[in-house]
C-alpha positions in Angstrom: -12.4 30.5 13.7 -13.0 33.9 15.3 -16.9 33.4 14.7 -16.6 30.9 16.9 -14.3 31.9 19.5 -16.3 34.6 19.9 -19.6 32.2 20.6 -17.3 30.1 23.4 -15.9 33.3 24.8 -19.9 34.1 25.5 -20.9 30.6 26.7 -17.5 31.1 28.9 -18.6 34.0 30.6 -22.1 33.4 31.2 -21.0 30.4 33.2 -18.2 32.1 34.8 -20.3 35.0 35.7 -17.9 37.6 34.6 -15.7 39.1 32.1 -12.2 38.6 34.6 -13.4 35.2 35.3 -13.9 33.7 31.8 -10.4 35.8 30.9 -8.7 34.0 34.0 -10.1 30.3 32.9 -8.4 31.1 29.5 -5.5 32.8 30.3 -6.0 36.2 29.0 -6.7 39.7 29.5 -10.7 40.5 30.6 -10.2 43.3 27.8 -9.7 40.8 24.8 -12.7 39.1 26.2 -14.7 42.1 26.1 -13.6 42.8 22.9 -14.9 39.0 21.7 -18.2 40.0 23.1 -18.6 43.7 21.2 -17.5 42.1 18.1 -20.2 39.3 18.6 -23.0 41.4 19.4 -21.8 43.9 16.5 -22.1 41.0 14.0 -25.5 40.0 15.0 -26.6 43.3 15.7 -28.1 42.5 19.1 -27.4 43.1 22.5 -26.4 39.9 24.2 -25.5 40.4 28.1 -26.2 43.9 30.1 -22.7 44.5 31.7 -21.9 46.5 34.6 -18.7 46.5 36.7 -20.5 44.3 39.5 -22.8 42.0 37.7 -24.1 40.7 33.9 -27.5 40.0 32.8 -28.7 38.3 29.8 -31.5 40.3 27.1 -34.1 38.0 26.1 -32.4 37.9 22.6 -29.0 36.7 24.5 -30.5 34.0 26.9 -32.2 32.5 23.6 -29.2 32.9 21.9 -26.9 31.2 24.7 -29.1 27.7 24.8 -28.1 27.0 20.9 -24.3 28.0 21.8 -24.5 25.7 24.3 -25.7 23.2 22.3 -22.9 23.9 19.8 -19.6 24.1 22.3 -20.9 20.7 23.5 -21.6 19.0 20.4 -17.5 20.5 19.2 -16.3 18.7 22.4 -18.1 15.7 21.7 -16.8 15.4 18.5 -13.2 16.6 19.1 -13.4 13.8 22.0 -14.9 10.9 19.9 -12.2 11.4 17.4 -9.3 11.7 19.7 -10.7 8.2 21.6 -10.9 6.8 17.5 -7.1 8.0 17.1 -6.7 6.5 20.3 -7.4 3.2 18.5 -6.7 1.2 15.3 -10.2 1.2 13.5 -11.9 1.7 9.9 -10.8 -0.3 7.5 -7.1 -1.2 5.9 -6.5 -1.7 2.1 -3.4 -3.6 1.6 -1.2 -4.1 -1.2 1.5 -7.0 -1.7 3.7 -9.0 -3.8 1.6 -12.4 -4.8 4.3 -14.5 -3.5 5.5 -12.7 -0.3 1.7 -11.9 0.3 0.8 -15.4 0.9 3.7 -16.2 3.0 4.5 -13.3 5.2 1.3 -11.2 5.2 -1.8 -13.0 4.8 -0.4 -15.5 7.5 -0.5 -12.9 10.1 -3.3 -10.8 9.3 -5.3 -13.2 11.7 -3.2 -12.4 14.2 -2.9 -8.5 13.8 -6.9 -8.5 13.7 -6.8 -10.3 17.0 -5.0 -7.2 18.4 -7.2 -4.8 16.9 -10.8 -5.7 16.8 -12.1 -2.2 15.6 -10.3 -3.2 12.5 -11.4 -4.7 9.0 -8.6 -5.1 6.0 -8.6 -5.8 2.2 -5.6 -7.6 1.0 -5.1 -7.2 -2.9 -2.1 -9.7 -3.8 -0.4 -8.9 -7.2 3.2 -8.3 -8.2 2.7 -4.8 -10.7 3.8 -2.1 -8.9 0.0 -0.6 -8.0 -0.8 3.1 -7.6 -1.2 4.2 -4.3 -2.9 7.4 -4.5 -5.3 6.2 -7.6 -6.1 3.0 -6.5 -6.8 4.3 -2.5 -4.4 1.9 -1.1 -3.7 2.4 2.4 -0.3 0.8 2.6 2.2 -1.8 0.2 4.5 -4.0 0.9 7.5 -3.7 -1.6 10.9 -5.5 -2.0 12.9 -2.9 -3.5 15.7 -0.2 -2.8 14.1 2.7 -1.8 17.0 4.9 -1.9 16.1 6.7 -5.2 12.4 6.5 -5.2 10.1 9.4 -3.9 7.9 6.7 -1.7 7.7 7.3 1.8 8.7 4.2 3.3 9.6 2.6 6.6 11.7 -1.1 6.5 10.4 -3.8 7.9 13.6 -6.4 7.4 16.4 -7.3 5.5 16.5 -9.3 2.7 18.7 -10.8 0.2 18.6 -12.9 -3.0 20.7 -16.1 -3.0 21.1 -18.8 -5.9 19.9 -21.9 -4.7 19.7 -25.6 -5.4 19.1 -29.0 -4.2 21.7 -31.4 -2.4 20.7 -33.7 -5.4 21.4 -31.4 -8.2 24.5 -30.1 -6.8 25.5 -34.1 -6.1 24.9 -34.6 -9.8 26.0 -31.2 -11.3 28.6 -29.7 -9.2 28.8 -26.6 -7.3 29.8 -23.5 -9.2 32.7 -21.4 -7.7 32.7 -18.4 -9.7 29.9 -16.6 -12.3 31.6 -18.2 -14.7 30.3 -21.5 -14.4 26.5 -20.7 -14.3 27.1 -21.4 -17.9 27.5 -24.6 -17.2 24.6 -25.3 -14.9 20.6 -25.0 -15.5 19.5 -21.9 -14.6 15.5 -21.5 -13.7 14.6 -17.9 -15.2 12.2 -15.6 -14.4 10.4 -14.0 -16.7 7.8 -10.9 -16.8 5.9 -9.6 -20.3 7.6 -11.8 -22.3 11.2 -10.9 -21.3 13.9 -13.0 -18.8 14.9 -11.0 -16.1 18.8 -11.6 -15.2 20.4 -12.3 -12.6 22.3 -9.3 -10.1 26.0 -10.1 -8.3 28.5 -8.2 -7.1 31.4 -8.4 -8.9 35.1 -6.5 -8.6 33.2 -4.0 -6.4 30.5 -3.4 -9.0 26.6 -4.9 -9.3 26.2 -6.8 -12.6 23.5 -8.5 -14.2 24.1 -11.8 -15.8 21.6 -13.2 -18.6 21.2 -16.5 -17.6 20.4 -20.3 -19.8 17.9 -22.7 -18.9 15.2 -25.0 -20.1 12.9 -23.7 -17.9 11.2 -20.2 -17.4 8.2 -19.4 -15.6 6.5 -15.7 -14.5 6.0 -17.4 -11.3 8.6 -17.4 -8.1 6.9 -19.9 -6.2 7.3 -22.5 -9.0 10.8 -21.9 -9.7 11.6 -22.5 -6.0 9.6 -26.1 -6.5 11.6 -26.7 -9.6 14.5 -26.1 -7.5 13.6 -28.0 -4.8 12.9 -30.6 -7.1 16.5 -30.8 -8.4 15.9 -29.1 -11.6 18.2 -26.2 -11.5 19.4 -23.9 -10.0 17.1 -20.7 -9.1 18.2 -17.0 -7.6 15.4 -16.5 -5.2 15.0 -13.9 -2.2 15.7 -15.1 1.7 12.3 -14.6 2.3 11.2 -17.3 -0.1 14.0 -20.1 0.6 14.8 -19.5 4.2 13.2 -22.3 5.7 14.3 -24.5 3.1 17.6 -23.9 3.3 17.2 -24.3 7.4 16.1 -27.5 6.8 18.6 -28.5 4.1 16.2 -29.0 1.3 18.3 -26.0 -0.4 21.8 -24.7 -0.4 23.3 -21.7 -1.4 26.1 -21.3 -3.8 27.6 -18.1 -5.4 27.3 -16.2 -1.8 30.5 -14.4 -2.2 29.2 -13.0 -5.2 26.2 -11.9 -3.4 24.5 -8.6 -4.1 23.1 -5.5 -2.0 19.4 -7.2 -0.9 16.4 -5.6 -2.1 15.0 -5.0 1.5 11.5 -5.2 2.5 9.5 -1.9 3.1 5.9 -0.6 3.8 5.3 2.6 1.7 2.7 4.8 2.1 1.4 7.9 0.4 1.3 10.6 3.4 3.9 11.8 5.4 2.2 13.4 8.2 -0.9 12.6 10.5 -0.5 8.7 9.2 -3.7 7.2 10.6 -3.1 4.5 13.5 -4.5 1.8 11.6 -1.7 2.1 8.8 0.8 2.8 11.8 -0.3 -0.8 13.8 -0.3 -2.9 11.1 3.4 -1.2 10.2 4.7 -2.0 13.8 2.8 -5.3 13.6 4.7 -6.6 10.9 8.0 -5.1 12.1 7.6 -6.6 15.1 6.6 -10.1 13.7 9.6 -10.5 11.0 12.6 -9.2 13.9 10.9 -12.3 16.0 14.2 -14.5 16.4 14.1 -17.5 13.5 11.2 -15.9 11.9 12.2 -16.2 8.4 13.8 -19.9 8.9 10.4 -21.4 10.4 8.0 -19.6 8.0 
């Protein structure tokens, strides 16, 4: 850094013409110019600019050496300006990371869009419901539906969300409606399951979250078949708002259970950096904010 201050501070005053002149454009004393100078001229061990009180004069070894400063200063501020206008605008390329399920609904549907905005832009959507490795794996941004409140991911929310238990009009014609947890006992239950094992299902119960180990004679590992299974009558399924929304907007589904509803898991964009986020990661954060607060959003998707 002082190396090359020291070069500016001569490029400076050879176009200013003076030592006062050069300290004036930068807002400094002449003496810590002059003091640039000697320290210059002692580190290559040459003799740069004849000085006098009215007048400096380049050596042969300083004019020579003032055409490849020159060259330098303006290539910095070339480059410092090409990557301020790049900040300035959303460009490279985006690695995204989301849920299967939600991926296809909420993300790959407006990618389209969010490209339109930014044309500098390219993106790589990787759909898959592990939870991947941000760092290792280079991804830019994720999409997760989780609390965030005792991880160590940097994260912004991008909406609310819920879980609900659902079912069709025609099952609950034929079945009932249960009024408490007690009677999911009595009612088919479509499970989730992951590596073998059934995930239960999470209410809020005498002020507390519980999990209940739900029966059924159907599991699957994936969401969007369950909420066909439900919509087919064949149970009822506990499935997030972003899923059933627009089902249950058009009265293909109806929720049951919802005093009994839990805390949502929410959705969030996480990220690995905290500071100098790039634009491109920043857009496409704001883009999907702004898309999912769009009034009915999650009832017409």
């Amino acid at each position: 850094m002082d190396q090359f201050k020291q070069i500016s501070t001569f490029v400076e005053v050879v176009a200013k013409g003076s030592l006062s002149a050069a300290a004036r454009a930068e807002g400094v004393a002449p003496a810590i110019v002059s003091r640039r100078l000697d320290a210059l001229e002692e580190r290559l061990g040459v003799k740069l600019l004849q000085r006098t009180t009215r007048k400096l004069a380049l050596t042969d070894e300083g004019a020579a050496f003032l055409e490849d400063c020159q060259r330098i200063v303006a290539e910095l501020e070339e480059a410092e300006s090409a990557v301020s206008e790049r900040s300035a605008r959303a460009s490279g390329h985006l690695l995204i990371s989301a849920p299967a399920g939600f991926g296809r609904q909420h993300v790959a549907t407006l990618l389209p869009s969010f490209l339109a905005e930014h044309r500098e832009l390219t993106v790589t959507l990787n759909l898959n419901d592990r939870v991947v490795d941000l760092i290792g794996e280079g991804i830019d941004v994720a999409i997760r539906i989780a609390s965030l409140s005792d991880s160590n991911l940097i994260g912004v929310k991008l909406a609310d969300n819920k879980r609900v238990v659902v079912a069709s009009p025609a099952y609950l014609k034929r079945y009932g409606t249960p009024q408490s947890l007690d009677d999911l006992g009595r009612h088919n239950c479509l499970a989730i399951s992951s590596d073998g094992s059934q995930r239960g299902w999470t209410f809020r119960h005498n002020g507390k979250n519980v999990t209940l180990k739900v029966t059924g004679n159907m599991v699957c590992n994936d969401g969007a078949v369950l909420h066909d299974w439900a919509m087919a009558g064949k149970g009822l399924a506990w499935r997030s708002m972003w899923e059933v929304g627009s089902a249950i907007e058009l009265g293909q589904l109806q929720t049951v259970l919802d005093d009994y509803a839990a805390p949502g898991n929410d959705i969030y964009a996480v990220f690995a950096q905290r500071r100098h986020l790039p634009l491109r990661i920043r857009a496409f954060v704001e883009f999907l904010r702004r898309a999912y607060s769009e009034p009915g959003y999650w009832r017409k998707t």
